[in-house]
N, C-alpha and C positions, 0 to 999 in steps of 0.2 A: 562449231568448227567444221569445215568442208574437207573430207579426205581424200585425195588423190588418189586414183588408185593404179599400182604398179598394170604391167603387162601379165605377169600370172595371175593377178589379182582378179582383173579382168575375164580373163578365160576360167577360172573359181562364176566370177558370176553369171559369164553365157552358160556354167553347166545347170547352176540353177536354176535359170528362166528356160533351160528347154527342157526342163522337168516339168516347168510350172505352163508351158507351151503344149507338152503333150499329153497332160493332165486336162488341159481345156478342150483337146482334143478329144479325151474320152467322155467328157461330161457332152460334149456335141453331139452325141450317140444318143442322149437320154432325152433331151431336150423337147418336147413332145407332147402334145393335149394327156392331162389324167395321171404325167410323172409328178410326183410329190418334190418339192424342192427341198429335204430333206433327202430322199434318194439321189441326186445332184451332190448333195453332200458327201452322202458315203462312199459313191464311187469316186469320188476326186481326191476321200483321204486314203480308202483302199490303194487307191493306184501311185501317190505319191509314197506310199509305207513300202511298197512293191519296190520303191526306185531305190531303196536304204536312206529316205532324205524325212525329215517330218512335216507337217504342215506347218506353215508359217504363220497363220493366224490364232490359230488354236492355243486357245490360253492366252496371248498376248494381248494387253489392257485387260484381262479378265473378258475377253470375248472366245464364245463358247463353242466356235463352229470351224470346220476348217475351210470354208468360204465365206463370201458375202453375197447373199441370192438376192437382187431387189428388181422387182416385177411390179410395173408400166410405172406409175408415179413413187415409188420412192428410187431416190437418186443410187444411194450407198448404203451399206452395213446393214443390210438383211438380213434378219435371220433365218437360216431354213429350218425349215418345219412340216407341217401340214397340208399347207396351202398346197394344192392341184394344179399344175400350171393349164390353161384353156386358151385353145383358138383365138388368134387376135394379142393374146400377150405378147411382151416384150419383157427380157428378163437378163439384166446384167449379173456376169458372173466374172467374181472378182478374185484371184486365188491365188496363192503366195506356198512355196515352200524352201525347206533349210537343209540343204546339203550335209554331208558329213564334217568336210571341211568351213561349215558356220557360214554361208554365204545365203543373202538369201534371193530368189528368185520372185518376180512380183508384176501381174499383168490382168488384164479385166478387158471382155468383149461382151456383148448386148447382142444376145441373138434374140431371134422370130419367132413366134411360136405358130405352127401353121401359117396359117394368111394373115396378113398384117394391113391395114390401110395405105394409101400411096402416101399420108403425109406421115405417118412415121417411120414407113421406111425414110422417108427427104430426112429424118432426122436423123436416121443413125445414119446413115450415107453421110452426112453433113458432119457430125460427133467424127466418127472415124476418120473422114478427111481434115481434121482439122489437127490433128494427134497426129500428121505426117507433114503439114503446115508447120507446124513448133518443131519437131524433129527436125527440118531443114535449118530451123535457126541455130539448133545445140551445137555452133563449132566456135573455135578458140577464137578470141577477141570479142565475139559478141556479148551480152548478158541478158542476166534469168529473163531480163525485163522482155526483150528481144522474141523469146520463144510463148510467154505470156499475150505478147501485144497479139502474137499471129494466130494464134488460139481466138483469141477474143474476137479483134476485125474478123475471122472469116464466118464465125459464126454468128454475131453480132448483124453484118451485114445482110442475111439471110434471116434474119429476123426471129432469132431463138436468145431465149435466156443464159447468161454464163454466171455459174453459181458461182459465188466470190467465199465463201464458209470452209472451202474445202479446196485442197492442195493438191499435188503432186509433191516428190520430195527426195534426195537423195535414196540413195542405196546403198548399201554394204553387208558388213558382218551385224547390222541394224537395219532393220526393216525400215524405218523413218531414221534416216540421216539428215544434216543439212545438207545443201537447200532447201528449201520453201521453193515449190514451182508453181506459183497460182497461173490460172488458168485465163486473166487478166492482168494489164498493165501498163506500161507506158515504155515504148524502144528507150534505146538506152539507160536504162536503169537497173538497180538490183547487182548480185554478185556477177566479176567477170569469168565468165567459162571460160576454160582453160583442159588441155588436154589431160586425160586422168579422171575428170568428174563424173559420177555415175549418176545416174539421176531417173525416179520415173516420171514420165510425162501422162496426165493424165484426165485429159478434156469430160468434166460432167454437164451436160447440156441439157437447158429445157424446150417444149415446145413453147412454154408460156413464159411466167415470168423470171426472171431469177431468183425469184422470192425461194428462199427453203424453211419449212420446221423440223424441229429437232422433236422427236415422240419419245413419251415416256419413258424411262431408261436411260436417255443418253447414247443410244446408237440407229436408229433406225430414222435417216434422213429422209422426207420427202418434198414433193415438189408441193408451197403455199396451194396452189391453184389447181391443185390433184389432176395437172397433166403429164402428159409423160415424159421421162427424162431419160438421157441415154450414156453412155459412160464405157470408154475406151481406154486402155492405158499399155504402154510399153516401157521397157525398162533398156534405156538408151547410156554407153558410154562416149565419154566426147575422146576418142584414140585417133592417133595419126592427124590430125587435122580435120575430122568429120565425124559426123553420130552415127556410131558402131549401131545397131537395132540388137539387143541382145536376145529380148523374146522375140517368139515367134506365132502367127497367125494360121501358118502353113496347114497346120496339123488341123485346124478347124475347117480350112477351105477343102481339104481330103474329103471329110464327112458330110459338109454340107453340097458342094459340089456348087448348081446352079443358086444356090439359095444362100448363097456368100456375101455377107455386103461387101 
């Protein structure tokens, strides 16, 4: 069932995503040859414990971490740990937290790590824009199909993989609400968006195929063809007649400065 959500409701869930906006903000700091993507961790759940909200991942399905760190070929649901980030990486960072009043905030950007090649940046440049393509479709009369189809043609026609395995999905007082926002599709189809819908939109892009495997465990997605994959997400209400952006970028562009995709 798709829940509507009021005007207070609404404003409940821009408080969360700019928790979980200026939390990426701070992990933008860290981001850097030789930081451990476990230390990415801890300062994104330090700083959300800071805000009185909790992490939103943490413990939910029985996953262990209060991010999901996945660096150059795996897509999603990283676990951080150990690994060293180094020169030439790419590492999406995905992070969600839960306000007092149960809302939760939920959004994911793929930075740089030092120098990066000119084709992957074309890719996260291309991932990123194509997650403001869908955005333009989330307003009332259109459907899910609508903001899937535009996701796919833009990236599709630039000659990248769009992984079909994995969603996008409502928002609320439930981290995964209905909809389903795949990231492929066909206009006109799928539920009608309607003012009220909260939704996150959330483009995973390969350089190669759209092949993905699933590793051992049951969370740690990556790309078949172990090339790299990029991964963008906002958490958008359809209010007034147009898509509200509820998270925010802002606070990453602060830190990064020139080196913003």
């Amino acid at each position: 069932m798709i829940y509507l959500k009021t005007e207070e409701q609404i404003e409940l869930l821009r408080e969360a995503n700019l928790v979980v906006a200026r939390t990426l903000g701070e992990v933008a700091k860290w981001v850097l040859p030789g930081v451990t993507t476990r230390k990415l961790d801890e300062v994104a759940e330090e700083y959300i414990r800071s805000q009185g909200c909790v992490p939103g991942f943490k413990g939910l399905y029985g996953y262990p971490a209060t991010l999901c760190v996945s660096v150059n070929e795996t897509v999603v649901h990283g676990f951080p740990g150990s690994y060293a980030l180094r020169e030439g990486d790419i590492v999406s960072v995905d992070c969600g937290a839960v306000t007092k009043s149960g809302y939760n905030g939920d959004s994911a950007y793929t930075f740089m790590v030092g120098e990066v090649s000119d084709d992957v940046k074309r890719l996260l440049r291309t991932t990123k824009e194509s997650l403001y393509e869908g955005i333009k479709k989330a307003v009332p009369g259109n459907r899910i199909g609508d903001i899937s189809n535009a996701v796919q043609e833009y990236c599709e026609k630039r000659g990248y993989g769009v992984v079909r395995e994995l969603t996008g999905h409502g928002v609320g007082k439930k981290l995964h609400e209905d909809p389903e926002v795949p990231n492929y599709g066909r206009r006109g189809t799928g539920p009608l968006i309607k003012n009220g819908m909260c939704i996150a939109i959330e483009p995973m892009i390969n350089m190669g195929s759209k092949n993905v495997v699933m590793d051992e465990g049951g969370w740690n997605v990556r790309t078949r063809d172990r090339k790299p994959a990029a991964h963008f997400e906002h958490s958008i209400a359809v209010h007034n007649g147009s898509a509200d952006i509820l998270s925010s970028f802002d606070y990453i562009q602060e830190v990064l400065g020139e080196r913003f995709i």
